[in-house]
N, C-alpha and C positions, 0 to 999 in steps of 0.2 A: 579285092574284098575289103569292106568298110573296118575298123577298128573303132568305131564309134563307146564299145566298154574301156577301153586302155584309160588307165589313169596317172597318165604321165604329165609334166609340167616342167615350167623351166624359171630360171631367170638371166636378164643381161649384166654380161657383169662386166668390164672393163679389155674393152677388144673381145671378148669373147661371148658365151652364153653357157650357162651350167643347165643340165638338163636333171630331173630328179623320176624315177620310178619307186615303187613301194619300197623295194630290194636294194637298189644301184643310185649311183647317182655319177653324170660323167662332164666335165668343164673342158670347154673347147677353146683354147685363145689364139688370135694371129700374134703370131711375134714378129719384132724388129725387122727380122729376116725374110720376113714371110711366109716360114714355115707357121704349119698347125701344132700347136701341144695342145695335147687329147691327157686328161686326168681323169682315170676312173676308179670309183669305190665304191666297195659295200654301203648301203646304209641298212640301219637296224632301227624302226623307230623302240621309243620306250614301253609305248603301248603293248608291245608284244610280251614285257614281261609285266606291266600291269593291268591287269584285263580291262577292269573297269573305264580308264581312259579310251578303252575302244565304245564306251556309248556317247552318243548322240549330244553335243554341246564341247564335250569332254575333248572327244577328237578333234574338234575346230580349234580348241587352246593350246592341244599337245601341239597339233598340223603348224600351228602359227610361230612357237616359241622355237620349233626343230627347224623351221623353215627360216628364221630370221640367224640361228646360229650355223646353218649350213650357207645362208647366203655369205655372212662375212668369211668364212673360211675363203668361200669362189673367191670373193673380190680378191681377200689376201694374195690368191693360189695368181689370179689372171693378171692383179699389177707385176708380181715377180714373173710372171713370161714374158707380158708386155713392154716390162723397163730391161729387164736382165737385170735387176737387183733385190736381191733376195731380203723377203722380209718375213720372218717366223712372227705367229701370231697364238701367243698361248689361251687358258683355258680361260683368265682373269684378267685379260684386254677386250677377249668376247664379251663375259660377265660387265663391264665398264662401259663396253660400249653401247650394250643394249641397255642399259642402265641410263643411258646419256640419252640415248635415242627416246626412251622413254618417259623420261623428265622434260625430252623439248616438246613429246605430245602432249603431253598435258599443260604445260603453260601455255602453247598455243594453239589447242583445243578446246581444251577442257576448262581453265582458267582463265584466260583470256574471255572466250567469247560467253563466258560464265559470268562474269565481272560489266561487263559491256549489258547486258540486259539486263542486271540486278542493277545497274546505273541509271537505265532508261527503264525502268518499271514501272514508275507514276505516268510514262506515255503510252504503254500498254494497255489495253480496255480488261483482257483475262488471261488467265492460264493459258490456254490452247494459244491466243495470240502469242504470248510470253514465248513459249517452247517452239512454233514455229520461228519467231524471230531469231532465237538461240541458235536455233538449226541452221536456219538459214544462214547466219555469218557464221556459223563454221566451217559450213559448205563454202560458202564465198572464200573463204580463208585458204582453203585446200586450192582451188580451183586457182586461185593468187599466185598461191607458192608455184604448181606446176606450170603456170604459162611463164612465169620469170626464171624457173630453173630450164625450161625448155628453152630458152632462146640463149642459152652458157653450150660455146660450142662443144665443149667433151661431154656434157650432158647429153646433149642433142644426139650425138654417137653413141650412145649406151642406148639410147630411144631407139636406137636402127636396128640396133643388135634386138632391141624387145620387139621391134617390129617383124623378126628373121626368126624367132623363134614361136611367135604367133601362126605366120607361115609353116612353118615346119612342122608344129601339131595339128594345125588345120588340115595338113597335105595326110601328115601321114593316119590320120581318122577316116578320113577320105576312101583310105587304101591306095591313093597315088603312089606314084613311083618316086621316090626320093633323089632327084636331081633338080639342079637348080634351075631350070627353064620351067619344068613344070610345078616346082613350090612356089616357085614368082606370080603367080597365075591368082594365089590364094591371099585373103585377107589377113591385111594387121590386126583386126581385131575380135578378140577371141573371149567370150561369155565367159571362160572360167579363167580370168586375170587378177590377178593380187586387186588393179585398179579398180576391177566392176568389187573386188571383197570390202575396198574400201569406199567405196562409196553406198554400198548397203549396210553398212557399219553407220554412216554419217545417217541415212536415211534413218533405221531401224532405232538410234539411239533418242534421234524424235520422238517417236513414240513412245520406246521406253524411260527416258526419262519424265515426261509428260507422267506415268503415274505415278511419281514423286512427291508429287504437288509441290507449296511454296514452303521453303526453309531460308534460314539466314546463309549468306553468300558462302560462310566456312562450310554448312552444312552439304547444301549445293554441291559445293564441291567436292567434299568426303565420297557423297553420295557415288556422283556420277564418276569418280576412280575407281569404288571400291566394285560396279555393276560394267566396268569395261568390259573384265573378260565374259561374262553373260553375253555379252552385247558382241563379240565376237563371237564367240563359240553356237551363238545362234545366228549369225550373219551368214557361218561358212557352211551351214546345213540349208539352209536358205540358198548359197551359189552350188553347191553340189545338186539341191534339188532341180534347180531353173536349169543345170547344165544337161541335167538327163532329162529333159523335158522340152527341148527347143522345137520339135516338129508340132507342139500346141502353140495356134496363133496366137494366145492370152500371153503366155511365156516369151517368145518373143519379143512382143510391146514389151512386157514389164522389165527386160532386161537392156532394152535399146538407149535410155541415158547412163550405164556406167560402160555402155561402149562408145558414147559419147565420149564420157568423160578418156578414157583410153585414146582419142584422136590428141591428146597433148603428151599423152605416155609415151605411148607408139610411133616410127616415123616408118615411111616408106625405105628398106636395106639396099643395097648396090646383091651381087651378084658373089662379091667375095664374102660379104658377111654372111647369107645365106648359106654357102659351102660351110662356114664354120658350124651355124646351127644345127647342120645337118649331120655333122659329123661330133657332134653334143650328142644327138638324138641315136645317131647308131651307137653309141656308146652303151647304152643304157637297153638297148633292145635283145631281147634274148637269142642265141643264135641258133635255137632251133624254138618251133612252136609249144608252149608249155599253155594250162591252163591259169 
C-alpha cells in the first residue's frame, strides 16, 4: 500500500542521515566500528502551542528555523559516533551558528550580487532586465558553490548519504518494502528537497523583488533582507503544493530544474549507507498504524 500522504523528511549528516516526522525525529550513523547508532526523539514543534504559526507563510519560517536548529544538533550527535569524540553543543553555539550561517547568506546572496548589478546599471536597458540579471548571478553563485563543494571528498559522502535518504522516502511512499536491494531500485531525486526549497526561493525572489522597483544600493539591500522570510515562507507552500500534485503533467515540468539542480546535491549510496537510511527511517515510523 502507497504512503503517498506521510510527511516525513530527512537530512544527511555526517556518516549518517537524520530522519524527521511531525512527532519523532531518529539520526542513524555508521561508526568506526561499523556498528549502527540509532538516536531517537520526540520532536514538538512550537507551532503547536502557537496556533497562528500554523498558517500558511507562517509555517514555512517556523518549518525552516526548527529545521536548521535540529539539523545542527544531527551533525553534532553523528560527528561524536562517527569520530568517538564527544562534542556537547549548547543552546548559544546553535544561536552563533545560525547567526554565522546567516550573515554568509546575505553577503553572498543578497549583497554581493546586489552590488554587482547596481555597478553595471547604466548596461542595463530596464528594471525587468536589471532583476533578471540579479537573479541570475545568484543563481550562478549557488550553482558555483555546490559544483566546488561537490568535488571535496567528505562532502561528496554526505551527498551519498542525501542520495540514501531520497531513496528511502521514495521507497517507502511507494509502499515498498524497506530493504536495501529493493530501495536501490528508487531515485536520488526527490521533489520535496531542501535543494528544489532552495532554488524556488532563488526563482520566487525574482519576482518578488522586481516589485521593489529602483532604490539606492543600501536601500536594495535593507529591502531584500528585511522580505527573505516572505520569500521563504512562500517558497515552502509553493514545494508542499507541487509535492501533492506530481501526477499533473504541468507540475511535473515545473518542478524538473530543482531536481536538476539536486543532481550536484545528491550522489548515487553504496548498499551500506542505504541500511543506515533505512534504519533513520524505521526509527521514526509508528509501530502500529495510527491516523
Amino acid at each position: 500500500m502507497k504512503n503517498k500522504e506521510c510527511n516525513y523528511g530527512g537530512q544527511a549528516v555526517i556518516e549518517g542521515v537524520m530522519m524527521r516526522s511531525p512527532l519523532k525525529y531518529a539520526i542513524a550513523v555508521r561508526k568506526s566500528n561499523q556498528e549502527i547508532a540509532l538516536k531517537v526523539g520526540n520532536f514538538k514543534t512550537i507551532s503547536t502551542r502557537i496556533k497562528f504559526l500554523k498558517w500558511p507563510i507562517f509555517r514555512g519560517i517556523v518549518n525552516l528555523v526548527e529545521s536548521l536548529v535540529l539539523g545542527l544538533k544531527a551533525l553534532t550527535y553523528s560527528a561524536e559516533q562517527a569520530t568517538g569524540e564527544e562534542e556537547k553543543i549548547n543552546n548559544w553555539e546553535i544561536l552563533l551558528a545560525m547567526l554565522t550561517a546567516f550573515a554568509l547568506f546575505i553577503v553572498f546572496f543578497i549583497i554581493f550580487p546586489t552590488a554587482i548589478a547596481r555597478f553595471l546599471d547604466a548596461y542595463l536597458p530596464n528594471l525587468i532586465v536589471y532583476n533578471l540579471f540579479e537573479g541570475a548571478l545568484r543563481i550562478s553563485i549557488f550553482l558555483a558553490y555546490l559544483f566546488f563543494i561537490s568535488k571535496i571528498k567528505d562532502v561528496r559522502r554526505v551527498f551519498e548519504y542525501h542520495g540514501a535518504e531520497h531513496k528511502v522516502i521514495y521507497a517507502y511512499e511507494a509502499g515498498e518494502e524497506l530493504i536495501v536491494d529493493k530501495v536501490q531500485n528508487y531515485s536520488t531525486l526527490h521533489p520535496r528537497c531542501g535543494t528544489s526549497f532552495i532554488f524556488i526561493v532563488l526563482i520566487l525572489s525574482i519576482l518578488v523583488f522586481s516589485l521593489l522597483g529602483k532604490q539606492t544600493l543600501l536601500m536594495r539591500i535593507l529591502y531584500r533582507i528585511a522580505i527573505i522570510p516572505l520569500v521563504a515562507g512562500l517558497s515552502y507552500e509553493i514545494l508542499k503544493l507541487s509535492s501533492k500534485n506530481m501526477d499533473k503533467a504541468l507540475i511535473r515540468w515545473a518542478v524538473k530544474p530543482g531536481l536538476w539542480f539536486q543532481k550536484l546535491t545528491t550522489k548515487e549510496p553504496d548498499d551500506s549507507q542505504l541500511e543506515i537510511a533505512i534504519e533513520a527511517l524505521k526509527g521514526i515510523l509508528p509501530e502500529k498504524k495510527e491516523s
